[in-house]
N, C-alpha and C positions, 0 to 999 in steps of 0.2 A: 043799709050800707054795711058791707062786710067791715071787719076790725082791722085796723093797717099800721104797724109801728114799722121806724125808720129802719128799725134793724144796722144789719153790719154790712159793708161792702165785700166783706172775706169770714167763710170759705166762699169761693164762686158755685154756681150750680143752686140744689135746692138740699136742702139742708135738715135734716130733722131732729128737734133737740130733747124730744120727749114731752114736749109741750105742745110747740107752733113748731113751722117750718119758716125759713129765712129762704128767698130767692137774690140771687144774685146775677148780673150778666154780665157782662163788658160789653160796649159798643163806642167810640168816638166819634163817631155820626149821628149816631144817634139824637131826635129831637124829644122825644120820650117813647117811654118802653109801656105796653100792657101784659099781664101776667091771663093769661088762660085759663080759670079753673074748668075743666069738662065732669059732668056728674056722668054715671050709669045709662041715662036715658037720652046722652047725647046731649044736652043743654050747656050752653055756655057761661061764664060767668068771666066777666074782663076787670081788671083790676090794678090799672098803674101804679109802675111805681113810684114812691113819692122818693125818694132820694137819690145822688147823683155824687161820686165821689171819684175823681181819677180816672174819669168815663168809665164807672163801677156803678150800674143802677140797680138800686135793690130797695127791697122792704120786707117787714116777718109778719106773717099771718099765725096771731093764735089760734090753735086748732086743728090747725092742718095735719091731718097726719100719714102715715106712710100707707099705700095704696092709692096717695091723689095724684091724678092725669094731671097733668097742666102742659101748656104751650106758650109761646112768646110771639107777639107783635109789635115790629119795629117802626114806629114813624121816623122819617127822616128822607134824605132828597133818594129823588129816581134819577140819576145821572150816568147811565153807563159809560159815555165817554168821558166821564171824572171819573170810573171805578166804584160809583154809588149807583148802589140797586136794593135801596130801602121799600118796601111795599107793606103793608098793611095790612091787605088782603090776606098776604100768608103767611101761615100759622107755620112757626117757626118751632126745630127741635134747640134744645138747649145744648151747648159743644158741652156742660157739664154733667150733662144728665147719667144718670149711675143705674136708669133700665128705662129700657123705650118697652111702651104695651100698644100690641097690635102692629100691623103690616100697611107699605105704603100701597093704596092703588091709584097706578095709574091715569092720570084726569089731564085735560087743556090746563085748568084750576091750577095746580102746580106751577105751570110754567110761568115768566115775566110777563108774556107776549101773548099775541095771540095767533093761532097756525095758520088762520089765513090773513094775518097782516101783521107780521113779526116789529114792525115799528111801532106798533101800537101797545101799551102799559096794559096790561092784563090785572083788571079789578076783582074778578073770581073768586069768592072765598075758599081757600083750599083746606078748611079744617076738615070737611067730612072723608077726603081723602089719606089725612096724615096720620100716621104711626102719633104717639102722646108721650110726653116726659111723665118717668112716675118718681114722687117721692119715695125712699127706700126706707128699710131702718136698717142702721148701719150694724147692728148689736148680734152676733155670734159666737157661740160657744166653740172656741178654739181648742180648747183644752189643754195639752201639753202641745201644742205642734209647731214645729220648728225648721226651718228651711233645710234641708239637707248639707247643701253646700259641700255635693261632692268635688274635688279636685277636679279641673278639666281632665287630666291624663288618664284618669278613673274613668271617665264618660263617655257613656254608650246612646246616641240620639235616636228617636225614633219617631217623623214624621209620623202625625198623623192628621184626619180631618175627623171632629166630633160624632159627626153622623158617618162617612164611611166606613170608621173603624168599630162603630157597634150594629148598624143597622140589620143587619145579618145572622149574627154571633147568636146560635141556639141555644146557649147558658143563659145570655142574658133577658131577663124577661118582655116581651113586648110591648109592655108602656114603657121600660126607660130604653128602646134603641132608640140610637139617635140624638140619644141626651150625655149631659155633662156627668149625671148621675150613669149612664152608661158605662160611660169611660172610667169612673169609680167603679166599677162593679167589679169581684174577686173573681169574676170570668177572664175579663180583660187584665186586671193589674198578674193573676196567676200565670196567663201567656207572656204578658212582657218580662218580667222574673225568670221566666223559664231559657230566656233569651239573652238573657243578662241586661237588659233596657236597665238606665238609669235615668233616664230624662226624656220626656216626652214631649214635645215641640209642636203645639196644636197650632192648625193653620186657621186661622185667622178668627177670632169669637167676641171680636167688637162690634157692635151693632153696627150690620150693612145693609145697604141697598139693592136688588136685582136688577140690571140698567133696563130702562123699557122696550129694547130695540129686541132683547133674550125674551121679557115678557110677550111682548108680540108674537115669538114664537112659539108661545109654547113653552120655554125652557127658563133657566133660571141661574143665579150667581150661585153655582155650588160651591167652589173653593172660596168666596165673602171676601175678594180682593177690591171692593169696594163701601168701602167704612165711612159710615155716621155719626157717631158717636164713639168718643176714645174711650169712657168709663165705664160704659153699659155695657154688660154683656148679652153676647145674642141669644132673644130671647128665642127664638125659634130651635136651641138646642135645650129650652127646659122641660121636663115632665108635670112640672111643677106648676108652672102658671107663667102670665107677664109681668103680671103687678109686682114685680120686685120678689116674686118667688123662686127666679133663676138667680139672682146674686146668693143667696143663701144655699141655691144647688151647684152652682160654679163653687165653693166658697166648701161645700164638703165632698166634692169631688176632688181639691186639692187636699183636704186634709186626708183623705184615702189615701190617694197618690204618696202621700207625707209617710204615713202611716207605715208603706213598704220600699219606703227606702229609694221615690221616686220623684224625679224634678219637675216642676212645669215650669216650660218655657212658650212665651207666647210670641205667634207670627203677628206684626204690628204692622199698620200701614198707617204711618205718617208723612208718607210724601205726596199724598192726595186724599182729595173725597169723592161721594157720592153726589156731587153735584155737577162734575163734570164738566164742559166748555161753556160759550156766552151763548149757545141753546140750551142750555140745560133745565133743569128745575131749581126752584129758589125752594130750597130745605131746612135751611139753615145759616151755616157761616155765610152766604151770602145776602141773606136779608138782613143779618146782624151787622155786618161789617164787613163788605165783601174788600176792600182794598187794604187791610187788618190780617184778612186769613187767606189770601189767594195773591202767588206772583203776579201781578198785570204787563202786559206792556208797555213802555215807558212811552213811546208812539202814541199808542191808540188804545187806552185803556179798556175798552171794552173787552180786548181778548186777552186770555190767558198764555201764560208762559205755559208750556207744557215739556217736560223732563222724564215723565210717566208713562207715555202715549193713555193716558186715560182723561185728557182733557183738561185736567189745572193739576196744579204746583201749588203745595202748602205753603207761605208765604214763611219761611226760616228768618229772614231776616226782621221778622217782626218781635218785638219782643213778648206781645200778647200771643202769634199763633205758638214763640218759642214755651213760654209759661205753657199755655194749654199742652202743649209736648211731655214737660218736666213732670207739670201737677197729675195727669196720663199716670205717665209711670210710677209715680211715689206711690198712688193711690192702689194700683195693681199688685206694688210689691206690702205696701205698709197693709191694707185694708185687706185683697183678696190672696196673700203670700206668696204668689209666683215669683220663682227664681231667676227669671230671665227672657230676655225678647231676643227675638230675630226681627232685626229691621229689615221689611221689604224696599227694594231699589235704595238701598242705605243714600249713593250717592247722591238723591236728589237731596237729600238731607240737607250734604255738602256745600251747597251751592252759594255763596254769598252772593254772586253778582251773577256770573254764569258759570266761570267755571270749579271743578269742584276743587276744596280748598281744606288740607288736613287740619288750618287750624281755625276753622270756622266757631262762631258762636254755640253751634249746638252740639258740639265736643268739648267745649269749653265748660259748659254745663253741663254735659256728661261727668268729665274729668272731680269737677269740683264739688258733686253732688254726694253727701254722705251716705245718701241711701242707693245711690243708680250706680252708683261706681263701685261696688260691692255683691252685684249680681252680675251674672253670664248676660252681654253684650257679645253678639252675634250680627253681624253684615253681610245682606247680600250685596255685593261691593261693585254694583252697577246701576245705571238706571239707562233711559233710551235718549238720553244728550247728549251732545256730542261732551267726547273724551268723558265720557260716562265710568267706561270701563277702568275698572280702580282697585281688582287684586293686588293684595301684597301693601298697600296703600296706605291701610287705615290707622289711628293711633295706636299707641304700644295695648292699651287696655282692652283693645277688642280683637273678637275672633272674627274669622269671614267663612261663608261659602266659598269654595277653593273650585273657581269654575275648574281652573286650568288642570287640577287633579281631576274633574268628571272627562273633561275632555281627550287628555292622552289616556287613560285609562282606559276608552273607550277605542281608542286609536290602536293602541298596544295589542291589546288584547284579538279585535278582526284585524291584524298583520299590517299596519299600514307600515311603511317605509320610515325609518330616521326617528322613529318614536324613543328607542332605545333609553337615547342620555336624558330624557327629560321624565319619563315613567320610573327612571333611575332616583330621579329628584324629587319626585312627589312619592316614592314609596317611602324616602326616609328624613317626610316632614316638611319639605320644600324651604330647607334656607336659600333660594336662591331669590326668594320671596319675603321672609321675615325677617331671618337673621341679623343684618345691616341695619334693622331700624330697633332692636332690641330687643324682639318679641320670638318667643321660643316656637319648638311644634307644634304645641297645642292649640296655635292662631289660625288653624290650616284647619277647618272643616272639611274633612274628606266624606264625599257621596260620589256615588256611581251616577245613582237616577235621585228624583223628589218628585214631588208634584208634578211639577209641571215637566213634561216630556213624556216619552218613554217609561211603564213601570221593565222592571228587569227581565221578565220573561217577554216581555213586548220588544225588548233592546237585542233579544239575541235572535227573532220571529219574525221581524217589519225590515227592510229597505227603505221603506218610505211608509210614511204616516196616512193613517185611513180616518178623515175626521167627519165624514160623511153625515153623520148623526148632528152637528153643532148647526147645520142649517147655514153655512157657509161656501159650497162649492168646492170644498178641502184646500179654500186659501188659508184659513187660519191655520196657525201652530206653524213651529220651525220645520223646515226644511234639510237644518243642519243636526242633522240626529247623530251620525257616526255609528250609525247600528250597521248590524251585520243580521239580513235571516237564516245565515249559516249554509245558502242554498236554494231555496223555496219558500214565497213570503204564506206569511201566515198558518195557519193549524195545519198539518202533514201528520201522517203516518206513517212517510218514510223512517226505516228505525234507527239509520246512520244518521240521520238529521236530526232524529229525539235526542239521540247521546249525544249527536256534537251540543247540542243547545245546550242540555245538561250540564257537561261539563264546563262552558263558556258561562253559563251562571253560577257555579261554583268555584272557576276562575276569579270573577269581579266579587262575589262578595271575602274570599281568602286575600286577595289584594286589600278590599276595603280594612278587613281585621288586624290583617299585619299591617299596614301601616301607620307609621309614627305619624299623628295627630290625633283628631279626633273622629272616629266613626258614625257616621249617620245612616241609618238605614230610612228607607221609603215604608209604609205602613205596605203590608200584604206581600211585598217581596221575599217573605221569609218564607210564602206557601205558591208561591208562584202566582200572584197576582194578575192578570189578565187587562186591559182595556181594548181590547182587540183591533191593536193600532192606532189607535187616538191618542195622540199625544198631547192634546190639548183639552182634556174634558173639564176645562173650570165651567160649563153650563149643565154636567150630564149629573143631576141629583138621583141616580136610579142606581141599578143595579154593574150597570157599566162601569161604573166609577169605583163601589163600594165594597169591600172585603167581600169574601167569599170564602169564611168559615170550612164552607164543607172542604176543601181544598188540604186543610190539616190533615186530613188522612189520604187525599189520593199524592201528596207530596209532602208525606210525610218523612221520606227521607231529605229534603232539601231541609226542610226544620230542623231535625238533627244534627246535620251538617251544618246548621246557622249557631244553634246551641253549643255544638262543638270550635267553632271556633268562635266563640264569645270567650268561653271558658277557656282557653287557649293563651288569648290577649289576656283576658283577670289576673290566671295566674302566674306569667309569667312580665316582670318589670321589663324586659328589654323588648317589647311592644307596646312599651308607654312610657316612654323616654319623656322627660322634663327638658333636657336642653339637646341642642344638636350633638351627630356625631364630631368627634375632635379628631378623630385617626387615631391616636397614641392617647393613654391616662396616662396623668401628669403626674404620678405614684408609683404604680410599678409600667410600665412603659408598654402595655400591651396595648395592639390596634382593639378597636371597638368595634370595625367595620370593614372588610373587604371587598371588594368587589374581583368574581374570579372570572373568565372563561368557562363554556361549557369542556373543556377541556383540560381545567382545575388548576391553571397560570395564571397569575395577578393578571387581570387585563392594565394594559397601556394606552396612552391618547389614543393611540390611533384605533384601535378598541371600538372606541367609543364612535369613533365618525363612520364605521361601515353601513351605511346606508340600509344594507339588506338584514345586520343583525337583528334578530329578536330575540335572542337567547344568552342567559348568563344566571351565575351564582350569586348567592349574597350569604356573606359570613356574619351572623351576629355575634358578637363574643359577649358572653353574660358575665365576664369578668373584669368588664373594662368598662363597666357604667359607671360616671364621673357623678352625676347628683345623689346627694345622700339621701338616706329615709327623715320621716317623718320630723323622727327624735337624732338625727345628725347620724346614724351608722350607714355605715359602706351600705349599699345593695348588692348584692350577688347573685344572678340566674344560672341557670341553663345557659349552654350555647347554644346555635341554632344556622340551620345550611338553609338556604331558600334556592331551592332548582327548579326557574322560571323559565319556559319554553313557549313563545309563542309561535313559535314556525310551524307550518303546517304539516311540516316532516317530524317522525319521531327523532330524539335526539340521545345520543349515546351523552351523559355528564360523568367526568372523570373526579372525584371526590379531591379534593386539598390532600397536600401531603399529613404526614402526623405530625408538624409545627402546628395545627391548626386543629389536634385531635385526634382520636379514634375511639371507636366504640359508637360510630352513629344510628339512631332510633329512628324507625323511620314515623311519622307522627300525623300527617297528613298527604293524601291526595287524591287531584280533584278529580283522577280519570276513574276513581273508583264510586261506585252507585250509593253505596252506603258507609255509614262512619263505623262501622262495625269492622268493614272490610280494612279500611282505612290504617288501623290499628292495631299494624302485623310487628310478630314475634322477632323481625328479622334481627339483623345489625349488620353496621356496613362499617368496612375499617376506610382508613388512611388508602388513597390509590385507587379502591376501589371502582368499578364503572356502573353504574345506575342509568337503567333506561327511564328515560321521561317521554312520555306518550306526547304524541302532535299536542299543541295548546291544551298545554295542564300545567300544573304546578305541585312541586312535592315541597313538604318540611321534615325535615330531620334533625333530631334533637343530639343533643351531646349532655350529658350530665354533667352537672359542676361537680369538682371534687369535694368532700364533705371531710372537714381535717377531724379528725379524732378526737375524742375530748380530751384533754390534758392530764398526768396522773397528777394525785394527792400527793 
C-alpha cells in the first residue's frame, strides 16, 4: 500500500515540494475521488483521496516527483438531467494540471454513451486513450528578468501562431520549428526588432484538443481555439519533451523575448472547453463537476447554454470555475512572466445571467486583483449571443480588438460610399467609442486582418473566400470579408493589378501605423503572406497556413516599407497620443488637429455627409500635444499633412495656407514601389498643389522650430 498523508486542500492541482507531491481537486458532487498513478509501461496505480475539505479533496504522496503521469476518477451520480455526469470509467484531466504528456485518441471510450444507444451510461475505460497530468518542478533560473512593461502608446502587436511563425524560418534549426524554443530563437526575435515589434500575442498555447469531426478528416485544431487545461502549456509546441520539459522551454522562450526588449501576450480561451455539447467527450470538468464548470439550462439541464458556438459556456457565475479563471492567470503572469492576454469572445466572459453585464463578477476580479490588473488586458469584445457585440464597452482597464476599425478600414480603402466620417474617427483613436467612459486611444486595438479571415495580400486578391481545403463545401469562414481583388480574383500577372494590389497593401498597413492607438499587425503580412483565399484556415496545420520565409526576399520591398513606417510612429509622439485630440492646447491655443479639403479649406458639416467623398487632409500639429512626457515636460514634434485619397481618380491636393506652415517634406508614399523612392529631396511650400495618385496616401513632414539655446 502506497504512503498517503492528508496533505493540504491548497495549492489546487498537483503540487511538488521537493519531497512528495500534494494533489488537490475540487468537486461538490463528488462521492469520492481516486488519484491515477500511470508508470512507463502503462500500468495503473488508483489511490484515493483520503480528505475532503470545502468540496477540496486532496492528499500528499511522499515521493512523488516531477515527471509523474497521473489522472482523476470521479465517483459521484450519473444525472444528466440534474447536470451530473460523474463516471468512473473515465480518466479525467486535472483543470489544474501545469503539463499534460501525450495526445487524445479518439475512442467510443471517451464518450458518456454509447454510439449506438446514446441513452445508455458508457462503462469503458478511457485511460488508454487519454493525454496524463504530469507533475512539474516549478524551479527555474530567471535570472535578472523582468516584465518589460512597455507603455501601451509604445506598443507595436504582432499576432502570431507558435508553429506557423517558425515552421519554415531557414535560420532556425530543424528541431526547434515549430517550438516555443523557435520563437525564442535570434532568427525570429532579429526579424521582429527589425520591424519594431514590441509584443508578441501568441495564439493560443494552453493545452487543447483537435475536435474529432477535423480528426475524421484528416485535419486538425491548428489555431488551439479549443482548451483543456488553463495551466499547461501545449505540449505539442515543445522540442523538448512532455513531461514537464515544455514548461521550462515556454518559460525560456519568454525570458528571450525579455531579454530584447519584447512582451508576451497570450490568446486565452476562457469562455469554453474542449468538451463541447451533451454529445461530447467526458475529459474533464465534466466528470469533475459538470454543473460547477459549465452554463446548463435552467429547463433541461442536460444541454448547455452556448454563447461560443463551440458547444458550452464556461460557467462565470460560479465561483470555482471564476477561481480557476483568476488562479489561470496569476500562475501565467507570477510563474511563466507573460505580460498580458487576449481574451477570446471576452463577452461570453460577461454574461451573468444572459446578457453581457460591464459589471459582472469576473471584472470585479479583474479590477481588484493585484497581480491581473497590472498586465495588458486585451478583449475580443464579442462573443456569438445575442447582443454579444460589445466594442467600446468594456471597463475603463481594458483594451479591445477594434472590429469597427478592421472593418471601415476595409470599407475605406475599396471605395465604399459614406465611409468617410467614421475612417475619420478610427484613424484618430476612435473617441466616439472610449472617450465617454474614460478610457483614452490606447483602448482601441487597431488591426486590418489577424487570424482569423483574410491575411492582407489575400484581402486585396479574394472577392470571396476559397476554403475548399477545410473539407467543408466552402460553407465555413465569413462571407463578410469587405475585400476587394482589385479586378481579378486570385494570383494574376496582370501588371496594373500587381500595382493596384501593392499599393492597396501599403495603403492598410500606413493607415494601421499612423493611427492613434495601438497597432497590431497579423504574422507574415509584412512579406506578403499568402493562404490562397482561405480565410478560415484554424484546421490547415501545413504549409497553407504557415510563414513563408522565402518571401523576405521576393517582397522585400513591402518589409522595408513596414520597417519604415514602424520607425516613423517610434519616433515621432504625435502618432502615439495618450489622450484624444481637444481641437485647441489649453496653453498656447494652437489646434492639434485639422481636418482639410482636398482642396486645402477647413472642411464643414456638410463636408462630411457627401456620400461620394473619399478624399481629404489631416493636419497633425506637433506643437499642440497636450500630455506631458514621462518626467512632466511638454512634448513637442514635427508637424505632419496626411494626403488621403481613396477615389479611384487621381486627385490634385492643394496644400493649407502658411497659418499651418511651410517648408513641407515629403516623407512617405504608398504609390511608390520602394522606401527608397519614397524619400525625395523635394519641399512643398504653403498653396502649393500636390498630385496624389488614385488610392494612395502621402505624409508630409513640417519641422518643429528648434529655439536656439539661450546666451550666457
Amino acid at each position: 500500500m502506497r504512503e498517503v498523508w492528508p496533505g493540504e486542500p491548497y495549492p489546487l492541482g498537483g503540487t511538488w515540494d521537493g519531497v512528495g507531491t500534494s494533489f488537490s481537486v475540487f468537486s461538490e458532487v463528488a462521492e469520492r475521488i481516486e488519484l491515477c498513478l500511470f508508470q512507463d509501461d502503462g500500468s495503473e496505480e488508483r489511490v484515493e483521496l483520503p480528505e475532503v475539505d470545502g468540496f477540496v479533496w486532496h492528499g500528499y504522496l511522499p515521493g512523488i516527483q516531477p515527471g509523474q503521469r497521473y489522472g482523476y476518477r470521479v465517483h459521484g451520480p450519473y444525472e444528466p438531467s440534474h447536470g451530473h455526469r460523474c463516471n468512473p470509467a473515465k480518466l479525467l484531466l486535472d483543470p489544474y494540471a501545469k503539463a499534460i504528456d501525450g495526445d487524445l485518441t479518439w475512442n467510443q471510450a471517451l464518450f458518456p454513451y454509447y454510439f449506438t444507444d446514446p441513452t445508455r451510461r458508457n462503462t469503458e475505460d478511457s485511460a488508454p486513450y487519454m493525454p496524463k497530468n504530469v507533475v512539474v518542478n516549478p524551479f527555474f533560473e530567471w535570472g535578472n528578468d523582468r516584465l518589460p512593461r512597455i507603455p501601451y502608446h509604445e506598443t507595436v502587436i504582432y499576432e502570431a501562431h507558435v508553429r506557423g511563425l517558425t515552421m519554415r524560418h531557414p535560420d532556425v534549426p530543424p528541431d526547434l520549428r515549430g517550438t516555443y524554443a523557435g520563437v525564442g530563437h535570434p532568427a525570429i526575435i532579429e526579424h521582429l526588432l527589425s520591424i519594431g515589434v514590441t509584443a508578441v500575442e501568441l495564439m493560443p498555447v494552453h493545452h487543447y484538443v483537435p475536435e474529432h469531426f477535423l480528426v475524421a478528416r484528416g485535419l486538425t485544431n491548428y489555431w488551439g481555439y479549443n482548451t483543456m487545461a488553463y495551466l499547461a502549456p501545449e505540449g505539442r509546441y515543445s522540442s523538448a519533451g512532455t513531461r514537464g520539459e515544455q514548461v521550462l522551454e515556454f518559460k525560456a522562450m519568454v525570458r528571450a523575448l525579455h531579454e530584447a526588449g519584447i512582451e508576451v501576450i497570450l490568446d486565452v480561451v476562457y469562455n469554453h472547453t474542449a468538451e463541447g455539447d451533451h454529445m461530447g467527450p467526458t475529459l474533464g470538468f465534466r466528470g469533475i463537476d459538470n454543473a460547477a464548470y459549465y452554463r446548463l439550462h435552467d429547463g433541461d439541464r442536460r444541454y448547455y447554454l452556448d454563447y461560443t458556438g463551440c458547444g458550452n459556456s464556461l460557467n462565470v457565475r460560479s465561483p470555482h470555475a471564476l477561481q480557476l479563471i483568476m488562479d489561470s492567470l496569476r500562475y501565467w503572469v507570477i510563474e511563466m512572466h507573460v505580460d498580458g492576454f487576449r481574451f477570446d469572445l471576452a463577452s461570453a466572459l460577461a454574461r451573468e445571467l444572459h446578457d453581457v453585464d460591464r459589471l459582472s463578477a469576473f471584472f470585479d476580479l479583474i479590477q481588484q486583483d493585484p497581480v491581473i490588473s497590472q498586465v495588458k488586458l486585451i478583449a475580443e469584445p464579442w462573443d456569438v449571443g445575442p447582443g454579444g457585440y460589445q466594442v467600446g464597452n468594456f471597463p475603463p482597464l481594458w483594451t479591445e480588438w477594434n472590429g469597427k476599425y478592421r472593418d471601415i478600414a476595409r470599407d475605406f480603402w475599396r471605395g465604399t460610399h459614406s465611409a468617410l466620417p467614421e475612417f475619420a474617427s478610427r484613424l484618430t483613436g476612435s473617441a466616439d467609442l472610449y472617450e465617454s467612459s474614460g478610457r483614452r486611444p490606447v483602448a482601441s486595438i487597431n488591426f486590418v486582418t489577424c487570424h482569423d479571415g483574410f491575411t492582407l495580400t489575400d484581402l486585396v486578391s479574394y472577392d470571396h473566400k476559397h476554403n475548399e481545403a477545410n473539407g467543408e463545401d466552402n460553407r465555413d469562414g465569413t462571407n463578410d470579408n469587405r475585400s476587394w481583388n482589385c479586378g481579378a480574383e486570385g494570383p494574376v500577372e496582370d501588371p496594373q493589378i500587381v500595382t493596384l494590389r501593392q499599393r492597396q497593401r501599403r495603403n492598410f498597413l500606413a493607415t494601421l501605423f499612423l493611427s492613434q492607438g495601438v497597432p497590431m499587425l497579423s504574422h507574415g503580412d509584412e512579406i506578403g503572406r499568402t493562404q490562397r483565399g482561405n480565410n478560415n484556415a484554424y484546421c490547415q496545420d501545413n504549409e497553407l497556413a504557415w510563414v513563408d520565409w522565402a518571401m523576405v526576399h521576393t517582397e522585400s520591398e513591402l518589409l522595408d516599407f513596414v520597417r519604415a513606417l514602424s520607425k516613423l510612429r517610434r519616433e515621432h509622439p504625435v502618432f502615439q497620443r495618450r489622450r484624444f485630440f481637444h481641437g485647441r492646447h489649453p496653453d498656447n491655443g494652437k489646434r492639434d488637429l485639422v481636418w482639410l479639403t482636398p482642396g486645402g479649406r477647413e472642411m464643414t458639416a456638410s463636408d462630411w455627409h457627401i456620400s461620394y467623398a473619399k478624399s481629404l487632409m489631416v493636419y497633425l500639429n506637433g506643437e499642440a500635444i497636450t500630455e506631458p512626457g514621462p518626467r512632466g515636460e511638454r512634448i513637442v514634434d514635427d508637424s505632419f499633412l496626411l494626403l488621403i485619397n481613396a477615389h479611384h481618380e487621381n486627385m490634385p491636393f492643394t496644400l493649407p495656407g502658411s497659418e499651418f506652415g511651410t517648408g513641407w517634406l515629403p516623407v512617405l508614399d504608398t504609390n511608390r514601389d520602394t522606401v527608397e523612392d519614397a524619400y525625395l529631396d523635394e519641399r512643398w511650400q504653403a498653396d502649393d498643389v500636390v498630385a496624389v495618385t488614385a488610392r494612395s496616401l502621402q505624409v508630409l513632414r513640417q519641422p518643429r522650430k528648434v529655439k536656439p539655446p539661450s546666451s550666457v
